[in-house]
gemmi code that builds the backbone of each chain (N, CA, C; Angstrom):
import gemmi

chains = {
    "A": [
        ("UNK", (-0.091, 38.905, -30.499), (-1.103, 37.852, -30.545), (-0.973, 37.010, -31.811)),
        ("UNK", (-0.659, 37.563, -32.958), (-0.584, 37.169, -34.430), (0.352, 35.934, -34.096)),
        ("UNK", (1.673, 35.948, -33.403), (2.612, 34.951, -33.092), (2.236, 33.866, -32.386)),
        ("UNK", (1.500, 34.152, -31.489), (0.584, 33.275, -30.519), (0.585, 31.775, -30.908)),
        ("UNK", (1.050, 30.613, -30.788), (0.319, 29.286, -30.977), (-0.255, 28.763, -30.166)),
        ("UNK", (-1.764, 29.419, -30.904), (-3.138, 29.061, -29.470), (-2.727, 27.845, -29.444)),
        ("UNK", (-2.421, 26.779, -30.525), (-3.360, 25.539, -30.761), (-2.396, 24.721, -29.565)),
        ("UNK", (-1.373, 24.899, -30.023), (0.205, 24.205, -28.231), (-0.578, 24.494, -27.020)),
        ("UNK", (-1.185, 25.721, -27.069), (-1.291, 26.512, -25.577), (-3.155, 26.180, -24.673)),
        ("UNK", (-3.985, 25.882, -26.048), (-5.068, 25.366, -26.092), (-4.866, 23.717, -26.003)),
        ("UNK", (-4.498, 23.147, -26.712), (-4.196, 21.677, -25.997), (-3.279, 21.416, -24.392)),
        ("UNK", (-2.198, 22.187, -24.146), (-1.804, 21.866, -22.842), (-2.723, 22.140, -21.909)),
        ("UNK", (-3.991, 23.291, -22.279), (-4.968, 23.510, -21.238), (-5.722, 22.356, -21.244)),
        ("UNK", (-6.297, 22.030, -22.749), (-7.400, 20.967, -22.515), (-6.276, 19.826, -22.221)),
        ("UNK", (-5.548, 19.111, -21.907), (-4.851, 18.026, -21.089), (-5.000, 18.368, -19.388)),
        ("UNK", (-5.050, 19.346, -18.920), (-5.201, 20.004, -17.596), (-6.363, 19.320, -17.711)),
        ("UNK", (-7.291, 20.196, -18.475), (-9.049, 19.755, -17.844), (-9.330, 18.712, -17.913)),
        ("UNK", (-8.820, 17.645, -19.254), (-9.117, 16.282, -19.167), (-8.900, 15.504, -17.779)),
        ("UNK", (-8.030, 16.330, -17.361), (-6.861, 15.080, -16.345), (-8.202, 15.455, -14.949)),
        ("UNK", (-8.427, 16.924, -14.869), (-8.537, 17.342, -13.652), (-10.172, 17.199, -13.599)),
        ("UNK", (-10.760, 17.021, -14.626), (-12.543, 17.068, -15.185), (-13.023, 15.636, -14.338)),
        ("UNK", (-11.908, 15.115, -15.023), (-12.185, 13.147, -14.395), (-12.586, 12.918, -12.786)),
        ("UNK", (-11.640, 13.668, -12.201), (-11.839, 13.700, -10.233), (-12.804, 14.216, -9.859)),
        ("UNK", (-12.869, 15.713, -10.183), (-13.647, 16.927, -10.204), (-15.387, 16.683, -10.391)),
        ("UNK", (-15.655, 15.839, -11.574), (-16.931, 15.622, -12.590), (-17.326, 14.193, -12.804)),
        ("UNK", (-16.512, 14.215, -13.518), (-17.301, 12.810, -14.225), (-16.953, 11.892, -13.916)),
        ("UNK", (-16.030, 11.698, -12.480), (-16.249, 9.950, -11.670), (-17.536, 10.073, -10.912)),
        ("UNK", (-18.245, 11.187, -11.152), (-19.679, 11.456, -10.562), (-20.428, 10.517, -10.627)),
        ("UNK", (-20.835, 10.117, -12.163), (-21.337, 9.408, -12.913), (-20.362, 8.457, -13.078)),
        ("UNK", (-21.774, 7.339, -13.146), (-20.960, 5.821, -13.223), (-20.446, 5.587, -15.143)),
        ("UNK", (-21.523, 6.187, -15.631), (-21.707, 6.719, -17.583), (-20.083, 6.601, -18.002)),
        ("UNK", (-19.680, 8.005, -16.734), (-18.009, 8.330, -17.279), (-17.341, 8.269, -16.466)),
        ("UNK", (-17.543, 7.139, -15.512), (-16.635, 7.132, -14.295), (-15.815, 5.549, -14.774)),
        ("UNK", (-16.754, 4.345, -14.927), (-16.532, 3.283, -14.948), (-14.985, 2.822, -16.151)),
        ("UNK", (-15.949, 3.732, -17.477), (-14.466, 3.594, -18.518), (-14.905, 4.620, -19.107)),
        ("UNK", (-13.577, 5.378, -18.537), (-13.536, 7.173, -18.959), (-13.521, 7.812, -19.974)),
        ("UNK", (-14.539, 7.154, -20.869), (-14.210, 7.686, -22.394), (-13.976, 8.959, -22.771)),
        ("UNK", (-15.031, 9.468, -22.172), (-15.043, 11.510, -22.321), (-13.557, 11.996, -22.137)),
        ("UNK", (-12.911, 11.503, -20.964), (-11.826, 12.679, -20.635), (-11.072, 11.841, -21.747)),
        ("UNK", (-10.658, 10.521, -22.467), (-10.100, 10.132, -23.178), (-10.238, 10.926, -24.303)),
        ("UNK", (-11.479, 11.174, -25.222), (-12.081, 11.854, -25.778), (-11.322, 13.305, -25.825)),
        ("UNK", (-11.386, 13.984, -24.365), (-10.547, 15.264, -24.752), (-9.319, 15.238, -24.735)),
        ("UNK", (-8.641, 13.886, -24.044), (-6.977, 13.894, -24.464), (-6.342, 13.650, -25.916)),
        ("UNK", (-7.978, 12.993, -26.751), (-7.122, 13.375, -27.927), (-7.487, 14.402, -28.789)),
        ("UNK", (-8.434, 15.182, -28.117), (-8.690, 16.462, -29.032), (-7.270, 17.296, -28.492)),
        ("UNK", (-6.675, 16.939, -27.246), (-5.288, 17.749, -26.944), (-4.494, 17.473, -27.753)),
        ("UNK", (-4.202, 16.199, -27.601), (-3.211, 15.859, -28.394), (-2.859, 15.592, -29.883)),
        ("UNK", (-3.776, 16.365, -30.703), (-4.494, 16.719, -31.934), (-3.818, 18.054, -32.230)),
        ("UNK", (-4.563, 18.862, -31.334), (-4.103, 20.611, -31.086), (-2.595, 20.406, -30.883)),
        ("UNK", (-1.964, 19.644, -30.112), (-0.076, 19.974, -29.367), (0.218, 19.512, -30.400)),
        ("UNK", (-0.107, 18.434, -31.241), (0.823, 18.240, -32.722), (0.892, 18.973, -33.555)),
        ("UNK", (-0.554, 19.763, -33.602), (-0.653, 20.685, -34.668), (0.296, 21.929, -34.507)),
        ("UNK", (-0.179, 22.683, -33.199), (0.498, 23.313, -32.339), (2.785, 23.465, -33.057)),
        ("UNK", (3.087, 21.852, -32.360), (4.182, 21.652, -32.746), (4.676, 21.872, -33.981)),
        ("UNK", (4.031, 21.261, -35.126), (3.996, 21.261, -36.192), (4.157, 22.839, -36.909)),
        ("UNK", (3.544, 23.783, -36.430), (3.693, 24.839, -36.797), (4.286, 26.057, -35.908)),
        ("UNK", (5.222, 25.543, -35.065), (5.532, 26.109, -34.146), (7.083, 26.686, -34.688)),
        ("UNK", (7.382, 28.244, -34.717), (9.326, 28.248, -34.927), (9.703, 28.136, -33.890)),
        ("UNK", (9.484, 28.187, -32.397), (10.092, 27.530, -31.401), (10.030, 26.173, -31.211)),
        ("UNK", (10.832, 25.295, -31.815), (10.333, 23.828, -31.654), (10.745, 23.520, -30.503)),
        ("UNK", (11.889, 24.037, -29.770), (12.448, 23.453, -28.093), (11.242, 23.660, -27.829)),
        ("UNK", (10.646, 24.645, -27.423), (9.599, 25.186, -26.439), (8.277, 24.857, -26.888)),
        ("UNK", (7.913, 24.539, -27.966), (6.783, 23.772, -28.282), (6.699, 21.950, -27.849)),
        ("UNK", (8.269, 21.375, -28.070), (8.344, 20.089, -27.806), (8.025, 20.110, -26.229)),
        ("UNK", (9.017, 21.233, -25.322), (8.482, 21.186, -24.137), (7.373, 20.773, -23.573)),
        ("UNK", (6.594, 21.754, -24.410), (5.208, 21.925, -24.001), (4.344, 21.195, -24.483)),
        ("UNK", (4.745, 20.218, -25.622), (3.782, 19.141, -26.108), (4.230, 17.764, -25.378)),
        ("UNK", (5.270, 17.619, -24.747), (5.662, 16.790, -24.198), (5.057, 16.202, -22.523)),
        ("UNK", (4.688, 17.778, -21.951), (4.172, 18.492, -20.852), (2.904, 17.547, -21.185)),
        ("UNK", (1.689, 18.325, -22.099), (0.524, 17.828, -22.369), (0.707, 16.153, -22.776)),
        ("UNK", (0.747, 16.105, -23.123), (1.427, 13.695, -23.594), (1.517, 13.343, -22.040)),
        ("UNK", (2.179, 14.078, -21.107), (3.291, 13.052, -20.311), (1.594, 13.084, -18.971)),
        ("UNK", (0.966, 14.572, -19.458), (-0.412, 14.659, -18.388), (-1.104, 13.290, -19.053)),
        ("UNK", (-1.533, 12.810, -20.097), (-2.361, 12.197, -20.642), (-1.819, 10.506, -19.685)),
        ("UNK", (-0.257, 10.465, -20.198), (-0.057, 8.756, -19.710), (-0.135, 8.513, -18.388)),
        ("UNK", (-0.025, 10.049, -17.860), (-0.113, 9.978, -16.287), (-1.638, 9.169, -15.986)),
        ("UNK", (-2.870, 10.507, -16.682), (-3.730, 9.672, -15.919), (-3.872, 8.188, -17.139)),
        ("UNK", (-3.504, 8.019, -17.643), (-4.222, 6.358, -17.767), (-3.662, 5.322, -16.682)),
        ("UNK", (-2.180, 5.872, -16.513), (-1.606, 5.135, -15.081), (-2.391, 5.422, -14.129)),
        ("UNK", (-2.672, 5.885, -13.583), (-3.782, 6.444, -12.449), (-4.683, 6.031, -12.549)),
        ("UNK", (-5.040, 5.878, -13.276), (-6.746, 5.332, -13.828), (-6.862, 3.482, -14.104)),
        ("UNK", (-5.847, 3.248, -14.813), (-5.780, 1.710, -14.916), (-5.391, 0.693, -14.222)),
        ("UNK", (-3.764, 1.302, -13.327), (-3.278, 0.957, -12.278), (-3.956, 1.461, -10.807)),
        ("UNK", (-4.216, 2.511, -10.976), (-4.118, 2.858, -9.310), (-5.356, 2.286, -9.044)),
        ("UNK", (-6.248, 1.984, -9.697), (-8.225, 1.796, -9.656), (-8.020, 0.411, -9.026)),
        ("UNK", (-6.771, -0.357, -9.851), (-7.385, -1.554, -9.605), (-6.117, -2.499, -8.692)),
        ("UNK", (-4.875, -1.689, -8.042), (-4.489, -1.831, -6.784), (-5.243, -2.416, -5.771)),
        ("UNK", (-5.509, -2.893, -5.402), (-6.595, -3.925, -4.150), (-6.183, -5.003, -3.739)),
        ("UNK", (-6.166, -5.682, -2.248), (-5.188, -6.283, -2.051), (-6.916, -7.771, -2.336)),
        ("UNK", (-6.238, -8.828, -2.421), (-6.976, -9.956, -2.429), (-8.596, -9.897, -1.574)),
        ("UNK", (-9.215, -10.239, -1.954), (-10.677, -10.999, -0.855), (-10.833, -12.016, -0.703)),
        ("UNK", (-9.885, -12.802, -1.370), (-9.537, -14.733, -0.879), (-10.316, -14.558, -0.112)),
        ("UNK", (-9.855, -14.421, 1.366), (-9.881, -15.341, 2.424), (-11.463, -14.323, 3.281)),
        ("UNK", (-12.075, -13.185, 2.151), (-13.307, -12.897, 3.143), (-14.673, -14.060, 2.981)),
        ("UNK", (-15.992, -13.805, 4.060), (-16.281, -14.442, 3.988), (-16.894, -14.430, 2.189)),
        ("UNK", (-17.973, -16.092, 2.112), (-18.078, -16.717, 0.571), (-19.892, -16.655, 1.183)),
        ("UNK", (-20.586, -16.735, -0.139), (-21.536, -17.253, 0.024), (-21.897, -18.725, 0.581)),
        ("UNK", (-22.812, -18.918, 1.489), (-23.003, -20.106, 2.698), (-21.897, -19.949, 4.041)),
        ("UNK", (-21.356, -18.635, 3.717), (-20.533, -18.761, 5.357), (-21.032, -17.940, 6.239)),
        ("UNK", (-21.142, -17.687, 7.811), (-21.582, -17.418, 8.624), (-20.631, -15.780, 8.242)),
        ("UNK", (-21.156, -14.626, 8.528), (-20.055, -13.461, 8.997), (-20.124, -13.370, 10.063)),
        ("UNK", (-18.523, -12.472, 10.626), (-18.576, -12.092, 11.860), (-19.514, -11.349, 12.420)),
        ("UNK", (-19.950, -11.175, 13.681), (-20.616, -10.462, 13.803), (-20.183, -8.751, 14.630)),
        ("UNK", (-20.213, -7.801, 15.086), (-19.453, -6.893, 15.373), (-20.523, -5.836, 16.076)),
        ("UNK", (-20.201, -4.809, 17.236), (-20.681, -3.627, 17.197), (-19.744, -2.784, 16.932)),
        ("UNK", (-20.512, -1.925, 16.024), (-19.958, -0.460, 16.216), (-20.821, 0.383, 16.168)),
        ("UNK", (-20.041, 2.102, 15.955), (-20.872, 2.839, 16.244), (-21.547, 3.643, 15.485)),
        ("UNK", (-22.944, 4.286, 15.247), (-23.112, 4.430, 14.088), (-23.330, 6.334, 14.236)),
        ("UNK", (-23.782, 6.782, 13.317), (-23.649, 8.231, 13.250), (-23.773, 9.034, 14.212)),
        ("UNK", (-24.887, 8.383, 15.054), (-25.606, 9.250, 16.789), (-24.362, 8.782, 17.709)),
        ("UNK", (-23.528, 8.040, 17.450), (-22.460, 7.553, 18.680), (-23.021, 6.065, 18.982)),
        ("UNK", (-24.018, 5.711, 18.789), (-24.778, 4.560, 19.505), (-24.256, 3.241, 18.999)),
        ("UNK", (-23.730, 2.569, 19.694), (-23.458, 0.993, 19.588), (-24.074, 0.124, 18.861)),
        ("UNK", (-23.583, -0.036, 17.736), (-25.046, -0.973, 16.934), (-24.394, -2.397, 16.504)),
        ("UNK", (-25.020, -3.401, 16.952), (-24.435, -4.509, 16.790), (-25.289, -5.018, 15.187)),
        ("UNK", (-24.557, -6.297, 14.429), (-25.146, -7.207, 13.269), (-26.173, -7.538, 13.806)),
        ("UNK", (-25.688, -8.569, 14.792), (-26.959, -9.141, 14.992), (-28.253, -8.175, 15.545)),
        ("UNK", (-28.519, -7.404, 16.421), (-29.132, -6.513, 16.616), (-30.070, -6.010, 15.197)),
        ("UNK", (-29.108, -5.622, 14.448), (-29.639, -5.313, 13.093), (-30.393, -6.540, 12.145)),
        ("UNK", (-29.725, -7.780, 12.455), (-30.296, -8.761, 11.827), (-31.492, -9.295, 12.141)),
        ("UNK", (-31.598, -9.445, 13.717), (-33.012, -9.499, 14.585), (-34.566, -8.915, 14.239)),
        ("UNK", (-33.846, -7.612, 13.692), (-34.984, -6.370, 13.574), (-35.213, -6.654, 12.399)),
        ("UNK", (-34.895, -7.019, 11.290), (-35.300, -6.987, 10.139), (-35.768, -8.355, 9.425)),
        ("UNK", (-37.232, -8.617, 8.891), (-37.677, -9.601, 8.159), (-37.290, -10.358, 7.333)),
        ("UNK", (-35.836, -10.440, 6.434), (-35.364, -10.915, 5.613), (-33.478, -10.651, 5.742)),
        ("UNK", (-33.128, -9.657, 5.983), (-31.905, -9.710, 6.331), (-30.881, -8.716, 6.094)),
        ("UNK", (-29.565, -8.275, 5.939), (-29.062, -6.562, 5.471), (-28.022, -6.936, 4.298)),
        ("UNK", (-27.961, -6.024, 4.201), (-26.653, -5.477, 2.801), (-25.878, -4.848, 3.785)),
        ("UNK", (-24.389, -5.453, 3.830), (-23.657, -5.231, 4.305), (-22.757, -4.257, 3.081)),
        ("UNK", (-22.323, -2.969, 3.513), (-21.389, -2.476, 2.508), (-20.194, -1.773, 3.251)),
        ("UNK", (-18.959, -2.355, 2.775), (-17.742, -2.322, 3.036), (-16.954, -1.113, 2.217)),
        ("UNK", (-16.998, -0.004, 2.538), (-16.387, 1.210, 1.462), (-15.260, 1.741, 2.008)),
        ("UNK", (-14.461, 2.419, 1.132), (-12.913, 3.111, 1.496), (-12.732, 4.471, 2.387)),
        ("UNK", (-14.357, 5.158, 2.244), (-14.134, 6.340, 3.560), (-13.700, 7.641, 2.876)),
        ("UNK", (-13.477, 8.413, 3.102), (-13.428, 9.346, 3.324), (-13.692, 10.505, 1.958)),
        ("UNK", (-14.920, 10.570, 1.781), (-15.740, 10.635, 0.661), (-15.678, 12.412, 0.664)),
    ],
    "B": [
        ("UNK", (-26.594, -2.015, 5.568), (-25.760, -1.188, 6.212), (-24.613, -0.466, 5.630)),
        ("UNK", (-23.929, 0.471, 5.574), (-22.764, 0.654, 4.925), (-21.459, 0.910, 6.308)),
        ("UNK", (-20.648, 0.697, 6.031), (-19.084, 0.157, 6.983), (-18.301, 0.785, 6.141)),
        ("UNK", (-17.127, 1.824, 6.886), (-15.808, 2.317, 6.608), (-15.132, 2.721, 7.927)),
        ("UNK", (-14.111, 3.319, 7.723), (-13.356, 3.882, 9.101), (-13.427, 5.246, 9.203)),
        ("UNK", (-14.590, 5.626, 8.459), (-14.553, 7.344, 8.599), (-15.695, 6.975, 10.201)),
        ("UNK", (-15.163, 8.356, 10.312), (-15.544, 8.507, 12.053), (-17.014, 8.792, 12.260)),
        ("UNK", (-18.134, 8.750, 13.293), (-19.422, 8.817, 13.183), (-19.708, 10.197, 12.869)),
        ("UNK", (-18.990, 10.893, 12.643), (-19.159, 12.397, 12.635), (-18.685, 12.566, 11.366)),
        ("UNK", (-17.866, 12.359, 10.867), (-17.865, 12.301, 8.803), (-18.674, 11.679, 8.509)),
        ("UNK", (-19.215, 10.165, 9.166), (-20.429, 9.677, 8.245), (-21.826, 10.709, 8.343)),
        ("UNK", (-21.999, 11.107, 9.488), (-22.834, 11.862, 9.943), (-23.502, 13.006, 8.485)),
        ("UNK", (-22.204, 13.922, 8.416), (-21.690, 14.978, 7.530), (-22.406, 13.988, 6.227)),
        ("UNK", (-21.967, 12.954, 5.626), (-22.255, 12.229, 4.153), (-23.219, 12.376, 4.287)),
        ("UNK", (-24.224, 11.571, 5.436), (-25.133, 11.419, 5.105), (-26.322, 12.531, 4.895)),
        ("UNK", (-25.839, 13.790, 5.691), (-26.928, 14.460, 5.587), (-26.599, 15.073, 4.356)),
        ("UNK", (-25.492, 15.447, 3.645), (-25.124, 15.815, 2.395), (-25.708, 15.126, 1.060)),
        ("UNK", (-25.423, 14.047, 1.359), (-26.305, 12.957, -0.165), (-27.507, 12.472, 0.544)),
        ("UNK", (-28.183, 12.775, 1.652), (-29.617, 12.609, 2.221), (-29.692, 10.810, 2.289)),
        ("UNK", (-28.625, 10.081, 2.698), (-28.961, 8.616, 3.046), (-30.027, 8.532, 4.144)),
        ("UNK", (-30.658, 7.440, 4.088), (-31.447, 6.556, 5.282), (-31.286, 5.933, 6.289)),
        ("UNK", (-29.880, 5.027, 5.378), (-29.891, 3.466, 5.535), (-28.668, 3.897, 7.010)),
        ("UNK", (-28.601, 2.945, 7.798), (-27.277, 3.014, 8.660), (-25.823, 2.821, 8.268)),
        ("UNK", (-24.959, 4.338, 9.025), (-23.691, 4.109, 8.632), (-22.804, 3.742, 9.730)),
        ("UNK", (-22.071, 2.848, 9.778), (-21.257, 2.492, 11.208), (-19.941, 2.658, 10.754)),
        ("UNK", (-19.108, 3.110, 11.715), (-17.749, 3.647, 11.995), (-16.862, 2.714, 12.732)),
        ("UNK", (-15.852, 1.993, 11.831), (-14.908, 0.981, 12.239), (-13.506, 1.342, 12.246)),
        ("UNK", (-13.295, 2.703, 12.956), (-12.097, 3.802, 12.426), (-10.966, 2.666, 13.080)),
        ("UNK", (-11.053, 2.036, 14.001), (-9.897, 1.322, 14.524), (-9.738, -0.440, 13.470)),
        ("UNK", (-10.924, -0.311, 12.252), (-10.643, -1.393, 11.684), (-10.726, -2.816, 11.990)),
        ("UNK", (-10.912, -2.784, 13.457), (-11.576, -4.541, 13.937), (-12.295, -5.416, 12.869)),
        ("UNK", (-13.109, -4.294, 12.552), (-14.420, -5.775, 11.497), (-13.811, -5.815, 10.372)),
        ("UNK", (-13.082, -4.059, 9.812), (-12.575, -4.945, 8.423), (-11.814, -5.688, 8.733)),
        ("UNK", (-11.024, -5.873, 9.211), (-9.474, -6.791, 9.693), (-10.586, -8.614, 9.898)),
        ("UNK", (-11.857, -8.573, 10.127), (-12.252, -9.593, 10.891), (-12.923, -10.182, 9.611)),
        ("UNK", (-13.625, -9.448, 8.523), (-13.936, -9.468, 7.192), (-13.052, -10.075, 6.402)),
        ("UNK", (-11.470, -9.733, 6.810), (-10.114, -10.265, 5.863), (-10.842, -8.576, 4.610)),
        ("UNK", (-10.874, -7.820, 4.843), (-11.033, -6.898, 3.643), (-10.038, -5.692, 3.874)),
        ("UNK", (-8.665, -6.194, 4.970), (-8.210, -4.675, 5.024), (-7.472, -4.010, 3.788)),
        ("UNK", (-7.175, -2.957, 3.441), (-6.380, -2.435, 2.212), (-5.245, -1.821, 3.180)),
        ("UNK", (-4.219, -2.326, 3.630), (-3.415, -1.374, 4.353), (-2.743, -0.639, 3.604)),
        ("UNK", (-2.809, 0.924, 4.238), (-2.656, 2.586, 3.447), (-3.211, 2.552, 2.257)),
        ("UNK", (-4.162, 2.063, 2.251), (-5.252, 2.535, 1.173), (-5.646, 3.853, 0.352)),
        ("UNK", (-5.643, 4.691, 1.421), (-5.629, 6.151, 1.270), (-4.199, 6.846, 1.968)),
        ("UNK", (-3.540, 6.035, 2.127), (-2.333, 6.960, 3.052), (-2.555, 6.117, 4.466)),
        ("UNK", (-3.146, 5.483, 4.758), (-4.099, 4.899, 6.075), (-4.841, 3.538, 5.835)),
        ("UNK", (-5.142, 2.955, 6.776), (-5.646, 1.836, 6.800), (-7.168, 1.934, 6.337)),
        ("UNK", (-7.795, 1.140, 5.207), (-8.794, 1.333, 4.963), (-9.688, 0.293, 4.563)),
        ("UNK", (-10.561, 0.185, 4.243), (-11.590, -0.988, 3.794), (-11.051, -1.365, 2.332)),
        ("UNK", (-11.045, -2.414, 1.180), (-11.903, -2.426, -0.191), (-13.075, -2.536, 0.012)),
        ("UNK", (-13.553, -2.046, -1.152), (-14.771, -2.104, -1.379), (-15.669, -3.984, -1.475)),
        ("UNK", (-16.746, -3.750, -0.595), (-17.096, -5.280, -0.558), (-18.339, -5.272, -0.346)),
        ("UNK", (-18.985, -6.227, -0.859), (-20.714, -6.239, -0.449), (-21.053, -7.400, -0.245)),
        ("UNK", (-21.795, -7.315, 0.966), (-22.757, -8.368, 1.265), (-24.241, -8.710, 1.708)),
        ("UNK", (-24.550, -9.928, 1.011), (-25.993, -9.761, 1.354), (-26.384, -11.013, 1.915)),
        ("UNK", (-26.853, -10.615, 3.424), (-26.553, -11.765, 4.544), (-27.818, -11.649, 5.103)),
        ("UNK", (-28.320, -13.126, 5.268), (-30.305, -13.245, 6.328), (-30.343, -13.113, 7.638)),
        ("UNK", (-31.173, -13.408, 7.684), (-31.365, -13.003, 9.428), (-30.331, -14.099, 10.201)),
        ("UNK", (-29.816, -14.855, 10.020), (-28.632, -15.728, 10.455), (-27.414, -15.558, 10.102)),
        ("UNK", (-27.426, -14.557, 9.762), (-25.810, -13.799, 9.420), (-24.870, -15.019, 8.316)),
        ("UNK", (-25.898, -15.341, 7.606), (-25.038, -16.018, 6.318), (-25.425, -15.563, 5.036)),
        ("UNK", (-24.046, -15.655, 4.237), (-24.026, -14.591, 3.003), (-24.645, -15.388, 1.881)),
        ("UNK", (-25.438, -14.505, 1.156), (-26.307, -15.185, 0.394), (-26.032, -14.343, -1.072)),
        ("UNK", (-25.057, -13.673, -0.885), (-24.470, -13.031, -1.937), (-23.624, -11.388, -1.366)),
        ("UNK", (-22.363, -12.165, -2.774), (-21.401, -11.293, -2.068), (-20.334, -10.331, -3.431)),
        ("UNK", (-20.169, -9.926, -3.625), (-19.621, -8.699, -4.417), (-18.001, -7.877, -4.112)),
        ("UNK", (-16.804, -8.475, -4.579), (-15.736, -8.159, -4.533), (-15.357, -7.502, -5.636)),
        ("UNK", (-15.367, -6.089, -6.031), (-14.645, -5.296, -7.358), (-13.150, -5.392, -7.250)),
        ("UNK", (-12.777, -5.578, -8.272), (-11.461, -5.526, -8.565), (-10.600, -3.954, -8.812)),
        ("UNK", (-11.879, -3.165, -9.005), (-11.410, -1.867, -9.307), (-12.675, -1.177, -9.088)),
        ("UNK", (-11.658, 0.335, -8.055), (-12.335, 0.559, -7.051), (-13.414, 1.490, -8.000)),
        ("UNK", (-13.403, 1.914, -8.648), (-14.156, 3.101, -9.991), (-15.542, 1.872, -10.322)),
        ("UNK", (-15.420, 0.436, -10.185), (-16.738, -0.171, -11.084), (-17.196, -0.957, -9.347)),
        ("UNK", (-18.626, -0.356, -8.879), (-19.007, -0.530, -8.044), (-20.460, -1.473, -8.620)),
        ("UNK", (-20.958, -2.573, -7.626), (-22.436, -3.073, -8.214), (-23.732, -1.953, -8.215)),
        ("UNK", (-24.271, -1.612, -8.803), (-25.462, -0.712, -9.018), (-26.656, -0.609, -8.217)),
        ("UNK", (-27.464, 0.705, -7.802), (-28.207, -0.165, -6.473), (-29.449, -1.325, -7.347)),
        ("UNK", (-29.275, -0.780, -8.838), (-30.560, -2.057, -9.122), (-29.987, -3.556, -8.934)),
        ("UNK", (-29.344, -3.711, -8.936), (-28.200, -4.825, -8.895), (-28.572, -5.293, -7.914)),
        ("UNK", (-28.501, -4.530, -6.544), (-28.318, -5.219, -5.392), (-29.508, -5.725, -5.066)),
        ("UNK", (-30.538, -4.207, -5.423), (-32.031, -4.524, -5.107), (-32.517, -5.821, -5.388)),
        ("UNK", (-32.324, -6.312, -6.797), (-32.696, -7.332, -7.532), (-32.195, -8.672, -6.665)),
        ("UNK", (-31.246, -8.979, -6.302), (-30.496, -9.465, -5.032), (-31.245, -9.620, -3.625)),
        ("UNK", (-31.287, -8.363, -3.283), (-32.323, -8.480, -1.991), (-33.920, -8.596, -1.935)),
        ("UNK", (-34.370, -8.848, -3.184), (-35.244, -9.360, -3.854), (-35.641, -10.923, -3.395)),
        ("UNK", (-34.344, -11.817, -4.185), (-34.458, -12.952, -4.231), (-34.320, -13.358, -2.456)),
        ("UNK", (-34.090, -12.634, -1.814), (-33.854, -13.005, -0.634), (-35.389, -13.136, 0.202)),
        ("UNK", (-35.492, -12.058, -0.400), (-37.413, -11.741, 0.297), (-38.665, -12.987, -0.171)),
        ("UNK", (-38.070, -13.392, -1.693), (-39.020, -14.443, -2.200), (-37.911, -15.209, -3.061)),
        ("UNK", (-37.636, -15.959, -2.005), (-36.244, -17.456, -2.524), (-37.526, -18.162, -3.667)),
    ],
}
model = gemmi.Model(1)
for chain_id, residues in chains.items():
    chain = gemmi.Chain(chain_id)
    for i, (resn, *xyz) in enumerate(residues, 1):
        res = gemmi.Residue()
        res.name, res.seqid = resn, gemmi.SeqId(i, " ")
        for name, pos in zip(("N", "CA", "C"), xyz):
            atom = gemmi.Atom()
            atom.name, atom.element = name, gemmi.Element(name[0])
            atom.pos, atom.b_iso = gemmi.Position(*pos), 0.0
            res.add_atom(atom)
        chain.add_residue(res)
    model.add_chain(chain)
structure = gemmi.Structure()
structure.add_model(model)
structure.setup_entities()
């Protein structure tokens, strides 16, 4: 145990949890979902520990390994997080405020056919239409 | 209303899980998004919605509308409320 370098072996974990906390937790919340400071927050308490870690490590292959390991988790998710979030193809051409929308049935949780207008009819002022990615 | 292509039986499942109200409709074959112009093709691996909001009167014209650029920063429900607000007393 005396040989042990928690601090390499304790930062490659906390790079795990940072990476995996973000999906898992705190895109829960909009607080730490929107701009992920927290898990940022623990990628550099990792990457604090893997230098230190390195730094005092007599295996330096196998410490660089492994600090390299924890770094390469960190750039992953900011790619993931900066790029993949905001991948979306155009809304040019949906409708604009003052344009008519289509109107459509579908079906809603009971199976039942539910048309816009139907919905628009019934209600005194008018709906919030929300358009989401599914499969929650 | 809320609109995706999960099937009436996953929305079903959401809703009784996060206890919604409001109506969820199932566009798994994608007609309205495709008719919206909002498709994300393989979005998830599969054809899917972006995220889009609208807030349309009893004449099906949009009186405010909400396109995120990134799918993580969504409008807030006070946001919208405040929105469907002005609609109730223009």
């Amino acid at each position: 145990m005396k040989n042990l370098n928690w601090r390499l072996w304790v930062g490659l974990l906390l790079s795990v949890v940072a990476f995996i906390s973000y999906f898992n937790f705190f895109a829960r919340f909009p607080v730490t979902r929107d701009i992920p400071w927290l898990n940022v927050l623990l990628f550099f308490a990792a990457m604090v520990l893997l230098i230190q870690g390195f730094r005092s490590a007599r295996r330096r292959v196998m410490a660089g390994i492994v600090g390299a390991i924890g770094a390469g988790i960190f750039v992953f998710f900011i790619a993931v997080i900066i790029l993949g979030a905001t991948v979306l193809p155009s809304a040019a051409s949906a409708p604009r405020v003052g344009q008519r929308v289509p109107d459509f049935t579908l079906l809603d949780t009971h199976r039942n056919p539910t048309s816009l207008q139907q919905i628009l009819s019934s209600t005194p002022h008018g709906a919030l239409l929300i358009f989401y990615r599914g499969y929650w | 209303m809320a609109i995706s292509v999960d099937t009436p039986e996953e929305s079903r499942d959401l809703s009784a899980k996060a206890g919604y109200t409001f109506t969820i409709l199932s566009d798994s074959d994608t007609t309205t998004i495709r008719a919206y112009r909002l498709l994300h093709k393989g979005g998830a691996g599969h054809d899917i919605a972006r995220p889009a909001e609208f807030l349309v009167d009893r004449n099906g014209i949009v009186r405010w509308e909400n396109f995120t650029e990134d799918i993580r920063v969504r409008p807030r429900p006070e946001q919208m409320l405040k929105e469907a607000r002005k609609l109730q007393n223009p």
